[in-house]
C-alpha positions as a LaTeX table, in Angstrom:
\begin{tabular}{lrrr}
\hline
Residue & $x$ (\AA) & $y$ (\AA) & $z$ (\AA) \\
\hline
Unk1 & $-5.73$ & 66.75 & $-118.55$ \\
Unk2 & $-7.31$ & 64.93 & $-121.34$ \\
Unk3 & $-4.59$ & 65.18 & $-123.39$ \\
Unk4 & $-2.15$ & 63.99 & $-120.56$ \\
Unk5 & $-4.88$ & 60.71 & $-120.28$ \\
Unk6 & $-4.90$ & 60.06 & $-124.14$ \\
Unk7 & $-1.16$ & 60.19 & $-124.70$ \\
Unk8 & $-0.64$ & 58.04 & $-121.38$ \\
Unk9 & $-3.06$ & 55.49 & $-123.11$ \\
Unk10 & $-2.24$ & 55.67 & $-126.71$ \\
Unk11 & 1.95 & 55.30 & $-125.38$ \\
Unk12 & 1.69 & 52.60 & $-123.11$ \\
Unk13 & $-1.24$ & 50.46 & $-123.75$ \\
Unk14 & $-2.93$ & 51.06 & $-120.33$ \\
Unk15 & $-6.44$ & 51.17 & $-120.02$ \\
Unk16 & $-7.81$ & 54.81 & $-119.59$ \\
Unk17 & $-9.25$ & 53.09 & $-115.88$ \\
Unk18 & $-5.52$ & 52.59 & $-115.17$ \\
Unk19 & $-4.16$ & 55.82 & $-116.17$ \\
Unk20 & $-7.35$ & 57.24 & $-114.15$ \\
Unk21 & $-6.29$ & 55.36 & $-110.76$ \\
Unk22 & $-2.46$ & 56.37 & $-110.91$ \\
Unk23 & $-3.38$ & 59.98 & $-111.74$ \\
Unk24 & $-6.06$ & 60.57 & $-109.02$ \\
Unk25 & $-3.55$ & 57.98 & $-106.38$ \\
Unk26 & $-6.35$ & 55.16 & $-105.67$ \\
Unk27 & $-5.37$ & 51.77 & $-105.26$ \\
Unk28 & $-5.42$ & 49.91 & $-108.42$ \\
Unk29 & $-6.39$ & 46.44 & $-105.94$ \\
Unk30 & $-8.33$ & 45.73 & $-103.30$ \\
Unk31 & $-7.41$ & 42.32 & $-101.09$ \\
Unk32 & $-8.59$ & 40.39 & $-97.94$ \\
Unk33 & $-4.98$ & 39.22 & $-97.23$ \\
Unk34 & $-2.18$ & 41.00 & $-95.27$ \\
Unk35 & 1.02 & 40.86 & $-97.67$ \\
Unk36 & 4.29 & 41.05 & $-95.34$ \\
Unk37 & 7.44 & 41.73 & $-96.92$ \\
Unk38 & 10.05 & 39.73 & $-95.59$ \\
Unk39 & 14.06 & 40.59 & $-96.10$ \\
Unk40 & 15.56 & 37.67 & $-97.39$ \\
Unk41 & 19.27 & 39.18 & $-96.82$ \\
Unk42 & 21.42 & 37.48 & $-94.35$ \\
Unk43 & 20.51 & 38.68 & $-90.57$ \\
Unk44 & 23.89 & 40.87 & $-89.98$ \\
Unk45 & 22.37 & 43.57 & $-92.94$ \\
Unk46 & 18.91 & 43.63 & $-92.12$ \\
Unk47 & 17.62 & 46.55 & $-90.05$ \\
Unk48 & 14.93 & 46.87 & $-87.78$ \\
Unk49 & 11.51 & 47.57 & $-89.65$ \\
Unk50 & 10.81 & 51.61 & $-89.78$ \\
Unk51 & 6.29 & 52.66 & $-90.32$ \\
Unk52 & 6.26 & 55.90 & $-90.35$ \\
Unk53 & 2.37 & 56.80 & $-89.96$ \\
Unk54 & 0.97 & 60.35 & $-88.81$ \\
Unk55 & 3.78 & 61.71 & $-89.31$ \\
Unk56 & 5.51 & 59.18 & $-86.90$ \\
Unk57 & 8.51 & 57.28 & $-87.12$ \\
Unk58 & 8.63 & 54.03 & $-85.31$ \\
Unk59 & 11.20 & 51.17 & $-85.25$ \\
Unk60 & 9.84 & 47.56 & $-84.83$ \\
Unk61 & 11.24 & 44.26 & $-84.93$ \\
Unk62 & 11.45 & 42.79 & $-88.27$ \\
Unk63 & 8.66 & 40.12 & $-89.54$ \\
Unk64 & 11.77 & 37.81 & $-89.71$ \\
Unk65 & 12.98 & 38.72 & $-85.83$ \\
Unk66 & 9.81 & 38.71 & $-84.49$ \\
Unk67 & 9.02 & 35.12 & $-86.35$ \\
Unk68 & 12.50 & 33.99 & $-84.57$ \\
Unk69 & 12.11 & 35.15 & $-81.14$ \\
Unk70 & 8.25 & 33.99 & $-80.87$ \\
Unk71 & 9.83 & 31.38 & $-78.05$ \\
Unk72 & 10.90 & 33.43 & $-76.11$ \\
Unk73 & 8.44 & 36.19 & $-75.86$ \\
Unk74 & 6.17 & 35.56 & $-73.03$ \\
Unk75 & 3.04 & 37.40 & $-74.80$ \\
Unk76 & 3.44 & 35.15 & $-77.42$ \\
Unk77 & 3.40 & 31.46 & $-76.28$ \\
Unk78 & 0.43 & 30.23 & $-77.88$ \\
Unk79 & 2.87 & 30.88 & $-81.54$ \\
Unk80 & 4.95 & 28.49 & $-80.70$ \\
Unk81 & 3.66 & 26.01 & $-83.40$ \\
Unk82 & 3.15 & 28.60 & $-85.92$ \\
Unk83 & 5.39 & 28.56 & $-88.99$ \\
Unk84 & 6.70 & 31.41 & $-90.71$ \\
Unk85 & 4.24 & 31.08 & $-93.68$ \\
Unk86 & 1.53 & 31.01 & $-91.61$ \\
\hline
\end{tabular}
């Protein structure tokens, strides 16, 4: 394993901390914001957003879709004002 660490470092210039996180899977940041990918394709290609979680497969309305149709869903009036950066 130690060899495995050194050559990664030596190779690559990554820190040895680095090499550590990716090899043991931790996170190599940790943030207070939310980051939201959003599919800048044109609408007709993009698909509804799949999580899979547990083991779980779940189709949701895309961060784009759900942005657009904020108007018209009746749980979500108070969003009318909100734009889509906020």
């Amino acid at each position: 394993m130690s060899k495995l660490l050194n050559k990664l470092v030596g190779e690559r210039d990554w820190s040895a901390q680095e090499v550590s996180y990716i090899l043991l899977g931790l996170p190599l940041q940790d943030s207070s914001r939310q980051v939201v990918t959003l599919d800048c394709r044109p609408e007709e290609v993009q698909n509804d957003a799949i999580t899979v979680e547990d083991e779980t497969v779940t189709a949701k309305r895309s961060p784009l879709r759900r942005y657009q149709d904020r108007l018209t869903d009746q749980a979500n009036q108070q969003l009318a004002c909100v734009t889509l950066f906020d």
